[in-house]
Each structure stands twice: as structure tokens, then as C-alpha cells.
DSSP file (Angstrom, degrees, kcal/mol; ACC not computed):
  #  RESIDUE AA STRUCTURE BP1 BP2  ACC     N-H-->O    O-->H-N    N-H-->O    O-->H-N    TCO  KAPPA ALPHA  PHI   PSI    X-CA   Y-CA   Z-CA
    1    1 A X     >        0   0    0      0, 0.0     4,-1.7     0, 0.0     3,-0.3   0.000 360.0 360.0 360.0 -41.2    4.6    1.2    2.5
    2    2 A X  T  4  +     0   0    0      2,-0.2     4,-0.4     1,-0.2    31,-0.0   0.309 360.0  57.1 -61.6   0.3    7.2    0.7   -0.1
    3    3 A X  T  4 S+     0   0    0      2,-0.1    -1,-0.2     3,-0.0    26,-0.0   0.655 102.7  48.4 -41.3 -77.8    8.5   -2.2    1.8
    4    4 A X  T >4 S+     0   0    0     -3,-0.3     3,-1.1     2,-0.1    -2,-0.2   0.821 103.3  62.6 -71.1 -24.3    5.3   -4.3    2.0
    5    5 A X  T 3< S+     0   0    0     -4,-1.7    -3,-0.1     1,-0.2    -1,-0.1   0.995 107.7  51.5 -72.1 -47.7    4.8   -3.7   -2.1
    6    6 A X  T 3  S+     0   0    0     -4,-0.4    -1,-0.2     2,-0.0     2,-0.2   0.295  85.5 106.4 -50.3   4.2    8.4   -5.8   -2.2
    7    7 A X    <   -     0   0    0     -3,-1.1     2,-0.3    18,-0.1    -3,-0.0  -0.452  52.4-163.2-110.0 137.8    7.5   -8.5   -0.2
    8    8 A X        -     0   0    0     -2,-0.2     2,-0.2     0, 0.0    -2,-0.0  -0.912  37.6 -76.9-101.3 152.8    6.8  -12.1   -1.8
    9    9 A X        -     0   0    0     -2,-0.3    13,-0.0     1,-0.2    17,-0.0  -0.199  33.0-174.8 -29.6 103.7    5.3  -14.8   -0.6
   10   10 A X        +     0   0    0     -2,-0.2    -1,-0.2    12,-0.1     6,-0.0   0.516  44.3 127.1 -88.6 -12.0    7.2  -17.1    2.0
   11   11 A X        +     0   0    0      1,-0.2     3,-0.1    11,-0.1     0, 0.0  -0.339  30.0 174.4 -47.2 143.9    4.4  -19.9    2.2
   12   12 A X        +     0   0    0      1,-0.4     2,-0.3     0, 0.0    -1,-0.2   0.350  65.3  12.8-118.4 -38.1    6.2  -23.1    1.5
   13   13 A X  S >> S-     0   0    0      1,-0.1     3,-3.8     0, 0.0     4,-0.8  -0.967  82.9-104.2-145.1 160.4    3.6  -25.4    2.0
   14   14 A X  T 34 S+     0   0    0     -2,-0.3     4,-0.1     1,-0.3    -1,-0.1   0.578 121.0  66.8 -68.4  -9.1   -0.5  -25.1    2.4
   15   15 A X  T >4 S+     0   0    0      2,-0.2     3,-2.0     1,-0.1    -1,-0.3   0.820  87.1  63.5 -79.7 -36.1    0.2  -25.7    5.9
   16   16 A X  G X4 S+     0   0    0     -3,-3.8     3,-0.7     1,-0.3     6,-0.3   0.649  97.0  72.6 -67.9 -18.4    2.1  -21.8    6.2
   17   17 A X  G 3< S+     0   0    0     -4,-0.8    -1,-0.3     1,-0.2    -2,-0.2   0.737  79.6  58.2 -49.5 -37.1   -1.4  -20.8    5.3
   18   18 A X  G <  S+     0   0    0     -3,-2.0     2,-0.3    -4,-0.1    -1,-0.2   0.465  81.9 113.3 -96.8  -0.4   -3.1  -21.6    8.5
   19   19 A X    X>  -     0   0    0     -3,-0.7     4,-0.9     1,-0.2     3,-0.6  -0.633  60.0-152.2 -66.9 118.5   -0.4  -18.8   10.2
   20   20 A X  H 3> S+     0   0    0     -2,-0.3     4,-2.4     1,-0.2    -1,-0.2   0.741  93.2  63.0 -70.6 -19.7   -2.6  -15.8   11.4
   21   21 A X  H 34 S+     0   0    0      2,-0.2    -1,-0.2     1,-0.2    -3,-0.0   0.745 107.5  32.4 -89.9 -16.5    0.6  -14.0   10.8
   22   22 A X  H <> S+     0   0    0     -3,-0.6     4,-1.0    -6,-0.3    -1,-0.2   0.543 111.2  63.7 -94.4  -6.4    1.1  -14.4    7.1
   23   23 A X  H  < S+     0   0    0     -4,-0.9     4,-0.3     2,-0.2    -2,-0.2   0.905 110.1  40.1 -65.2 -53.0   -2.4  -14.4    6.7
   24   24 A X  T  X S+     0   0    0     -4,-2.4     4,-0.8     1,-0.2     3,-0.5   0.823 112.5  54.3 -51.6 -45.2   -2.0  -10.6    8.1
   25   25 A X  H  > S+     0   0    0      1,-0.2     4,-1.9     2,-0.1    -1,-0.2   0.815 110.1  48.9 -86.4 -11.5    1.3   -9.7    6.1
   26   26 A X  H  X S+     0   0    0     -4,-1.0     4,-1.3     2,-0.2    -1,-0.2   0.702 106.5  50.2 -78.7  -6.8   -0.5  -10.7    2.6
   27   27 A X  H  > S+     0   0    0     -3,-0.5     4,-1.3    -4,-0.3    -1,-0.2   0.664 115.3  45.4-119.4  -3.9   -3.3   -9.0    3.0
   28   28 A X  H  X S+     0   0    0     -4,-0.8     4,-2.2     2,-0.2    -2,-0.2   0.739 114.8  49.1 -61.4 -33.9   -0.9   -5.7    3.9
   29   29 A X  H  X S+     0   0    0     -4,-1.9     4,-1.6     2,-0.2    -2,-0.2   0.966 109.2  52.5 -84.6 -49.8    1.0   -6.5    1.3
   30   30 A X  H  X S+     0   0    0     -4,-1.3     4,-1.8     2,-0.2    -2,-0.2   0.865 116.9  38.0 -32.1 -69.0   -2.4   -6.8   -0.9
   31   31 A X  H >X>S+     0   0    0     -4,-1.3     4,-2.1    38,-0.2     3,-1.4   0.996 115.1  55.5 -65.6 -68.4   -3.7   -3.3    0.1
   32   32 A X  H >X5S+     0   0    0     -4,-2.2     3,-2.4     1,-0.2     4,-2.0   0.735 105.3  50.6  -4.4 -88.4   -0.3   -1.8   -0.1
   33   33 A X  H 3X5S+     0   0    0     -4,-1.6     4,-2.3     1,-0.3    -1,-0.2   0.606 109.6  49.0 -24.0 -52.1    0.2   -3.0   -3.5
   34   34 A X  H <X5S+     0   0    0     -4,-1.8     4,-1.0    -3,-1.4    -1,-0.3   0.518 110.3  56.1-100.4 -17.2   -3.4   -1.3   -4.8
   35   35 A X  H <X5S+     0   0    0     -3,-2.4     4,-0.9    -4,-2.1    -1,-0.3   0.550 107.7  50.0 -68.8 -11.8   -2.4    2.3   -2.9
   36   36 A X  H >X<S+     0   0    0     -4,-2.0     3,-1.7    -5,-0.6     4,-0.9   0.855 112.3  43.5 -54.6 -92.4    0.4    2.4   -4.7
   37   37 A X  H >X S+     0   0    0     -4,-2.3     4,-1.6     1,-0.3     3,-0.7   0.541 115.6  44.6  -3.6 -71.8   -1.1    1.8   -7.8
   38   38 A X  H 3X S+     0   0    0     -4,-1.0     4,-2.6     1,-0.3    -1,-0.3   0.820 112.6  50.8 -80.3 -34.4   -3.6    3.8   -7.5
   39   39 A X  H <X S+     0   0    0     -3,-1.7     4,-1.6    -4,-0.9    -1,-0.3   0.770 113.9  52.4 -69.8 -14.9   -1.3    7.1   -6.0
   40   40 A X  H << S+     0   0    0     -4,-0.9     4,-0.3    -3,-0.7    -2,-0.2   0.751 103.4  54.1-105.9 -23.6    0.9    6.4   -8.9
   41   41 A X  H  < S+     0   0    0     -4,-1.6    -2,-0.2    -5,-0.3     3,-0.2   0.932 109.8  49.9 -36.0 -71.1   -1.9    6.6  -11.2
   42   42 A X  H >< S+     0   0    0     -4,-2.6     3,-1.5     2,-0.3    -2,-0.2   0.830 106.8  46.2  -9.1 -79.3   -2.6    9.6   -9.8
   43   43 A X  T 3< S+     0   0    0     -4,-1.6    -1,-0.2     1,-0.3     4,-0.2   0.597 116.7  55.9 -69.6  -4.9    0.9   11.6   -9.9
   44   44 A X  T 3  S+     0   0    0     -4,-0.3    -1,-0.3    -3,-0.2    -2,-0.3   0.554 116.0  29.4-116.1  -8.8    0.9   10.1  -13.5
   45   45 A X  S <> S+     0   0    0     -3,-1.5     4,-1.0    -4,-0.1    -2,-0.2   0.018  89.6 108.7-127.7   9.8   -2.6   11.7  -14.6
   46   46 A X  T >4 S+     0   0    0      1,-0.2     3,-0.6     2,-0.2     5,-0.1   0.981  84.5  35.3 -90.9 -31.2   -2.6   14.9  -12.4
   47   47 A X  T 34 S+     0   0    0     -4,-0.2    -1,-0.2     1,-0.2    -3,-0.1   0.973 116.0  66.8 -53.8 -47.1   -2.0   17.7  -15.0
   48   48 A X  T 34 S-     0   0    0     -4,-0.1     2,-0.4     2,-0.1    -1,-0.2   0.606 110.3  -1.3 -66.7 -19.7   -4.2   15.5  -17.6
   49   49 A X  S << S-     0   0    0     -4,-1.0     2,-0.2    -3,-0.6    -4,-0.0  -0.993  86.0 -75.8-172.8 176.1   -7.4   15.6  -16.2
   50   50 A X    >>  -     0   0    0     -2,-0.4     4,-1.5     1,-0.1     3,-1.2  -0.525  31.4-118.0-107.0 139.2   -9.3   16.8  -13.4
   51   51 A X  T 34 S+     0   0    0      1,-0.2     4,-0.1    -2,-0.2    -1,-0.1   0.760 117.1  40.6   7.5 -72.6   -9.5   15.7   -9.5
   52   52 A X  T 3> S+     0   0    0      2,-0.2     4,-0.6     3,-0.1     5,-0.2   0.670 114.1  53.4 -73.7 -21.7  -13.5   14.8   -9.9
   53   53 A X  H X> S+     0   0    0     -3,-1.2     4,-2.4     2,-0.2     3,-2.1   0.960 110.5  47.6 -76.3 -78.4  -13.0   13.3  -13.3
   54   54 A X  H 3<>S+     0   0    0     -4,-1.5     5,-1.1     1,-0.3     4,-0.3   0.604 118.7  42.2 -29.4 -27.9  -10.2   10.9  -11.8
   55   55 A X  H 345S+     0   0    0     -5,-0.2    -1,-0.3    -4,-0.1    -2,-0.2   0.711 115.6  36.6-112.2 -31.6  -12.1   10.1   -9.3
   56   56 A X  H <<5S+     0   0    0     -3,-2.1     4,-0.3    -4,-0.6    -2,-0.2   0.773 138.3   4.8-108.6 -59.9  -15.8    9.4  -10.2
   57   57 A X  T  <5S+     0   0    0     -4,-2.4    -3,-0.2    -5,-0.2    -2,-0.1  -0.034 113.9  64.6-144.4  60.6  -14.5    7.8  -13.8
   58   58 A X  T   5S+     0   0    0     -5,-0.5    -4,-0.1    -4,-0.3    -3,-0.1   0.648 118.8   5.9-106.9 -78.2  -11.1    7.4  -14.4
   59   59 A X  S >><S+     0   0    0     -5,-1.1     3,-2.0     1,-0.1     4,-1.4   0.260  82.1 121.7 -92.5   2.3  -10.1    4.9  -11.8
   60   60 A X  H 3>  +     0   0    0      1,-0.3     4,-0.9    -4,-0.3    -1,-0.1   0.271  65.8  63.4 -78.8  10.2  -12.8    3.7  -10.0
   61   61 A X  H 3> S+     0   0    0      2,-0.2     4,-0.9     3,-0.1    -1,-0.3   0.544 109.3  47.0 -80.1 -24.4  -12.8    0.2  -10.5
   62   62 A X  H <>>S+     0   0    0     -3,-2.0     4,-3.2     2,-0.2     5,-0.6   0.671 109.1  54.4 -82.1 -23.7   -9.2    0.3   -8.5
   63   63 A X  H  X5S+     0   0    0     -4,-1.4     4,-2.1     1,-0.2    -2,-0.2   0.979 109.9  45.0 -72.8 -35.9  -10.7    2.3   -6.1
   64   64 A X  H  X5S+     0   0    0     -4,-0.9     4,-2.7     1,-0.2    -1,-0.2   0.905 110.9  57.8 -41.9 -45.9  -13.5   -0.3   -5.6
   65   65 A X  H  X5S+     0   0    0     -4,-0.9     4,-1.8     2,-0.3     3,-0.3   0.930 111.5  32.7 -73.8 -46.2  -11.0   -2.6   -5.6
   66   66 A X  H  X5S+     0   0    0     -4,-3.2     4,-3.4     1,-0.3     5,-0.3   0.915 113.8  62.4 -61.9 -37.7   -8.7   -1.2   -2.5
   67   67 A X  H  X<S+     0   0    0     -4,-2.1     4,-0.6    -5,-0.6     3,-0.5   0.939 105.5  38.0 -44.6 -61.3  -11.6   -0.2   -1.1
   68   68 A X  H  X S+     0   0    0     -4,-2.7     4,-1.6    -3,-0.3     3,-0.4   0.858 123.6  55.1 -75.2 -37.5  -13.0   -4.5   -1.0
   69   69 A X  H  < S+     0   0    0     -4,-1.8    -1,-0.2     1,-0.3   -38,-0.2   0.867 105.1  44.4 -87.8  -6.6   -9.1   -4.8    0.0
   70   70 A X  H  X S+     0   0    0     -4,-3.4     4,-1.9    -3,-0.5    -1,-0.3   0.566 113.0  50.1 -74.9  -8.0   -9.0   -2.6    2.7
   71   71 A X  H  X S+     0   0    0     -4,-0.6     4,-1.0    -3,-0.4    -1,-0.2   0.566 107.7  52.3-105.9 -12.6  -12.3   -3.9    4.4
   72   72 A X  H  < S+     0   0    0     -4,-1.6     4,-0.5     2,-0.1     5,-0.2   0.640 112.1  51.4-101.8  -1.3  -11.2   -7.5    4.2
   73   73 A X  H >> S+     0   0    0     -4,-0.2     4,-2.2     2,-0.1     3,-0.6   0.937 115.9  42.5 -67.2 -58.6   -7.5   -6.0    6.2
   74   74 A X  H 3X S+     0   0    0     -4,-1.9     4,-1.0     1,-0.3    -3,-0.1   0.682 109.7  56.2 -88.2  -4.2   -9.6   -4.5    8.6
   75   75 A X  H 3X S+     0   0    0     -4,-1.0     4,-1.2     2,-0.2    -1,-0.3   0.575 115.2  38.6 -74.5 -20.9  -12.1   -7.6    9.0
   76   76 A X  H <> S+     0   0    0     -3,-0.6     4,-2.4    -4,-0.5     3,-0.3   0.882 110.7  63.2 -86.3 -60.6   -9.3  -10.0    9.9
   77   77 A X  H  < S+     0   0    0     -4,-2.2    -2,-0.2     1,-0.3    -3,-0.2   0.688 115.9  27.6 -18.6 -59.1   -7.7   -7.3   11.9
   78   78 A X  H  < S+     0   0    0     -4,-1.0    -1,-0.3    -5,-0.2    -2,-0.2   0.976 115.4  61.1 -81.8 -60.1  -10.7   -7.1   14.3
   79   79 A X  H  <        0   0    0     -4,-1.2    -2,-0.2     1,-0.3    -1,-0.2   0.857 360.0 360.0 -65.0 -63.7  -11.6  -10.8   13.7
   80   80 A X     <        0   0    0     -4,-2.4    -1,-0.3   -60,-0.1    -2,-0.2   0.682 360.0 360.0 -67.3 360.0   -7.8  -11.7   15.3
């Protein structure tokens, strides 16, 4: 996973767009990016404050958020 979080964009032109296959690695890279985040979040808050706390209202507008980016991964995913 630490891989895909390094990755930039290789589109050169609007055209590299219509590629199912960068379409795929951005939107790995995407979700990647927001488990990171959020696991580093995590290792960075776990003495401070409690599991349920962390979880229910800490972060949960990033969880939403991997959450929306993992369902639009697994919608192309099935879609290709």
C-alpha cells in the first residue's frame, strides 16, 4: 500500500483519461491514500483517547470519506 500512496498522476493529456487502467490505479491510489491517513491517525491518537470515541467522533468524517472511496473502487471494479 505504501507504494500506491507515492504514485502521481501520469495523465498527459485528457485523452489518458479514457484508459480503464489509470482510471483503476487512481482510484487505488485514492483509497490507499485515505487508509493511510486514517491508520496513521489512529497510531497517532491511540493512548489519547478511546477505540469507541475514535471511532463514532473523532474521525468519522474520513471514515465516511474512505468509505464513499472504497465503494466507488469496488463499483468500477465490477463495472470493468
Amino acid at each position: 500500500m505504501e507504494s500506491l500512496v507515492q504514485k502521481k498522476c501520469s495523465a498527459k493529456s485528457p485523452e489518458d483519461f479514457l484508459n480503464l487502467d489509470q482510471i483503476e490505479e487512481a482510484l487505488m491510489v485514492n483509497l490507499s491514500y485515505k487508509l493511510v491517513t486514517i491508520l496513521q491517525k489512529q497510531s497517532e491518537t491511540k493512548n489519547k483517547i478511546s477505540k469507541k470515541d475514535f471511532t463514532n467522533s473523532r474521525f468519522a468524517l474520513d471514515i465516511v470519506k474512505t468509505s464513499n472511496a472504497h465503494i466507488r473502487y469496488v463499483t468500477f471494479w465490477f463495472f470493468r
